[in-house]
C-alpha positions in Angstrom: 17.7 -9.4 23.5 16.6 -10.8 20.3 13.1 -11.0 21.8 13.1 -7.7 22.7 14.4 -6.8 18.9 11.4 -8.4 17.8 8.9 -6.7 19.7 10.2 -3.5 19.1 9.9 -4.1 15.3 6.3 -5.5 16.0 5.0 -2.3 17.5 6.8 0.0 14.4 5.1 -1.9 12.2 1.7 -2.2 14.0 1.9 1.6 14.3 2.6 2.0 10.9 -0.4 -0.3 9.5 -2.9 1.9 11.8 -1.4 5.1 10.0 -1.5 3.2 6.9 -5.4 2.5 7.0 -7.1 5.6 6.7 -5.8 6.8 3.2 -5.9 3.4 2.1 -9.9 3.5 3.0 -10.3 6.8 1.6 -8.4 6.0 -1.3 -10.7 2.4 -1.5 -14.0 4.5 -1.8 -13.0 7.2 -4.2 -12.6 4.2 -6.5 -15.8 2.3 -5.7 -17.2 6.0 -6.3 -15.4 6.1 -9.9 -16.2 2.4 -10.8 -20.0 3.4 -10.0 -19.7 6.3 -12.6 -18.4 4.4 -15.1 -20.8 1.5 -15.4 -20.3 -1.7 -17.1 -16.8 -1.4 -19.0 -13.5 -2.4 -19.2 -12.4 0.6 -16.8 -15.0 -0.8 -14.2 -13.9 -4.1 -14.1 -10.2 -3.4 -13.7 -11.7 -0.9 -11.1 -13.2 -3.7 -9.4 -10.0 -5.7 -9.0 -8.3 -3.2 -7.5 -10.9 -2.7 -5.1 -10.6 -6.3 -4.0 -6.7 -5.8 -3.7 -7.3 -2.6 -1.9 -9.7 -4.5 0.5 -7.1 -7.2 1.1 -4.2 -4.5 2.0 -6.7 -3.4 4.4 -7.6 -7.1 6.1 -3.4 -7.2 6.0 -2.9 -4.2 7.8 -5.3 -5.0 10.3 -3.5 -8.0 10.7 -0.6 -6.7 11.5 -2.1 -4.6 14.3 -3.9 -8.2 15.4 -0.4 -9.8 15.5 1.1 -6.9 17.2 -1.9 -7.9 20.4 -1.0 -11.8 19.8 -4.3 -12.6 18.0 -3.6 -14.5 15.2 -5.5 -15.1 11.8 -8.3 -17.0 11.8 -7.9 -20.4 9.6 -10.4 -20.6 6.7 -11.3 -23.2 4.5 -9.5 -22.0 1.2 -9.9 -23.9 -2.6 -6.3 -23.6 -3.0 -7.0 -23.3 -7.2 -9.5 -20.4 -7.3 -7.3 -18.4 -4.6 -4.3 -18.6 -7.2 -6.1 -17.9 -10.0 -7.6 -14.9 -8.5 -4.1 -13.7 -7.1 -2.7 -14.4 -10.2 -5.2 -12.1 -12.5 -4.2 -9.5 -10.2 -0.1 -9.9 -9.5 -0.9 -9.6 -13.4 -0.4 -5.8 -13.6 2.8 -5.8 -11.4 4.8 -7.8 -13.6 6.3 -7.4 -16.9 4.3 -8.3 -20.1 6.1 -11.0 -21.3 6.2 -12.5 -18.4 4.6 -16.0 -18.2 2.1 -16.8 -15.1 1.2 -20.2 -14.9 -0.8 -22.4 -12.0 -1.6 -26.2 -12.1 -3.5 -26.9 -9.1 -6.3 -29.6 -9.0 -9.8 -28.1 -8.6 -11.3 -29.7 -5.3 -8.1 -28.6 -3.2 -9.1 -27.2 0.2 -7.4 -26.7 3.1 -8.1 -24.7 6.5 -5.5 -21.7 6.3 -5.2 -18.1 6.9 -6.1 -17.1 3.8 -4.5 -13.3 4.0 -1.3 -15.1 5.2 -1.3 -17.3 2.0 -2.2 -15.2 -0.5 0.9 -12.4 1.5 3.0 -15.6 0.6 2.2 -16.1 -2.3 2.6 -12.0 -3.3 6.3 -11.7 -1.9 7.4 -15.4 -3.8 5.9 -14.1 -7.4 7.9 -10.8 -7.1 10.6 -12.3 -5.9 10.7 -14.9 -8.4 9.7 -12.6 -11.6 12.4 -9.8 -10.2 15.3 -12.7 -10.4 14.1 -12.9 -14.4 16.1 -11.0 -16.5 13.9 -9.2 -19.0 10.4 -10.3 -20.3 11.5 -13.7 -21.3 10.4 -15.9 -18.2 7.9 -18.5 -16.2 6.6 -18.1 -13.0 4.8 -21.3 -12.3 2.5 -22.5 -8.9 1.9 -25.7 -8.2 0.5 -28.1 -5.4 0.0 -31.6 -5.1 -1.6 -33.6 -1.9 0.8 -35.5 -0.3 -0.4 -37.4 2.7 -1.7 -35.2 5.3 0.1 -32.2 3.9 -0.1 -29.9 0.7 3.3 -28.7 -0.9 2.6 -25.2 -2.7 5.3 -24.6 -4.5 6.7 -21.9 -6.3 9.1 -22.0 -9.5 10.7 -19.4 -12.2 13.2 -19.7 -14.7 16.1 -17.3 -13.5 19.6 -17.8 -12.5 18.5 -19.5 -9.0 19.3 -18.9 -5.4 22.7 -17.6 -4.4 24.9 -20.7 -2.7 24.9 -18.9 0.7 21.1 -19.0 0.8 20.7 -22.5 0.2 23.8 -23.1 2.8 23.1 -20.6 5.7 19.0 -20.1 5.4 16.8 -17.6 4.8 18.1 -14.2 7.2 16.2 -10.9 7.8 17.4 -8.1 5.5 19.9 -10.3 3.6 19.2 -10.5 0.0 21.3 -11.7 -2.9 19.6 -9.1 -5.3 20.6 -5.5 -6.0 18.4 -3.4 -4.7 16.8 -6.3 -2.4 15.4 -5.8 1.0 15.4 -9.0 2.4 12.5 -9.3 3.8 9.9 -10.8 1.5 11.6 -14.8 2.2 11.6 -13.7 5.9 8.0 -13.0 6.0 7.4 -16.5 4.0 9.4 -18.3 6.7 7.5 -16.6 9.6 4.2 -17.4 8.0 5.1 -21.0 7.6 6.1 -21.1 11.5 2.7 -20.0 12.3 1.3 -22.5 11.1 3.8 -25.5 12.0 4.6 -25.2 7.7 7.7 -26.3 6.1 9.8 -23.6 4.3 12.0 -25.2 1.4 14.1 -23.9 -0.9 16.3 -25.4 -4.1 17.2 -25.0 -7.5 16.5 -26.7 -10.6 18.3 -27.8 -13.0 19.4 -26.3 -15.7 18.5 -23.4 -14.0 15.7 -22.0 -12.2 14.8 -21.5 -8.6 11.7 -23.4 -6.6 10.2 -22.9 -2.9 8.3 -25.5 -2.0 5.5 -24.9 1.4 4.6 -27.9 2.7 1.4 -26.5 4.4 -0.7 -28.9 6.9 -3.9 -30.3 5.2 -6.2 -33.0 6.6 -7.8 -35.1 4.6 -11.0 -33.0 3.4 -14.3 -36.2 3.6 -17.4 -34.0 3.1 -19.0 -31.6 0.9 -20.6 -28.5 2.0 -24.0 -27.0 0.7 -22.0 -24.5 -1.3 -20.0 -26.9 -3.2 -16.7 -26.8 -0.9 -14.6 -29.4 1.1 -14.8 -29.2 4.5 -12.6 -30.8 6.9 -14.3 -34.0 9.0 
């Protein structure tokens, strides 16, 4: 029954990813139009990066039409540092000012991963995280560190922490402990982890604050590519 829950869900949301594609497009090419009037400028540049996020809503819709057909996301070889940074300039505009963003990842991480996946992770942990912030006053801060044949990504803030129940019972569909919370941005976290045999963790820190920790699969990287990047042996 629960099998059949979940494909029923799967089709409503592929179906609603292909309607969801054709005014993102259109709305995509009115602003590569706009950023081509403008020029160089500050407009066009901020133009650009929401082209790129416009783009990436697109590849992420069409992966949820791909999962909906069992095809999954093809694994890339991603420099964990420059992702973050460029998710980061971007997550930017979505949170309040004051709000601090931080990263402290070493530069010649790389590991194969769906990069789409990761970087829809990494979206629904930074909201999360700077929502549980009250007011402007507040760190958001990503991390990873190599630790044998794994990376652990984590994600920490400076709020209150998770409820008790969350850390006791696990992370459940539609169940948040926020007002106004859906639920479901930990839920998609923990199925992209299971894709990809990852490690979902969460805790709090002391004196307060909240971290989750992904302990994502990462071979050893032992050679250099022409273009400068780690590949895996």
């Amino acid at each position: 029954a629960r099998s059949e829950r979940l494909a029923a869900v799967g089709a409503v949301s592929a179906g609603l990813a292909h309607e969801l594609r054709n005014p993102l497009a259109g709305i995509q090419m009115a602003c590569i139009k706009l950023q081509r009037a403008l020029g160089d400028s500050d407009q066009s540049e901020r133009l650009q990066a929401v082209v790129a996020e416009l783009k990436r809503l697109n590849r992420l819709l069409g992966d949820r039409v791909d999962a909906a057909r069992h095809a999954p996301e093809p694994l890339t070889a991603v420099n964990l540092k420059g992702t973050v940074e460029e998710f980061l300039s971007l997550v930017r505009y979505q949170v309040p000012e004051g709000l601090r963003l931080t990263a402290q990842i070493p530069d010649d991480l790389v590991c194969r991963l769906p990069e789409g996946g990761l970087r829809q992770a990494l979206l629904n942990l930074t909201l999360n995280a700077a929502q549980s912030i009250d007011g402007n006053d507040g760190e958001v801060t990503i991390d990873a560190v190599r630790d044998g044949q794994s990376v652990v990504l984590s994600v920490t803030d400076t709020g209150p922490g998770f409820p008790p129940e969350l850390l006791t019972v696990g992370v459940r569909p539609f169940a948040s402990g926020r007002i106004g919370g859906t639920g479901l941005g930990l839920a998609m976290v923990r199925r992209f982890t299971e894709d990809i045999n990852a490690e979902l963790v969460l805790s709090n820190r002391e004196p307060q604050g909240a971290r989750v920790a992904l302990r994502l699969p990462c071979p050893e990287a032992t050679c250099t590519g022409p273009d400068g990047v780690r590949r895996d042996a």
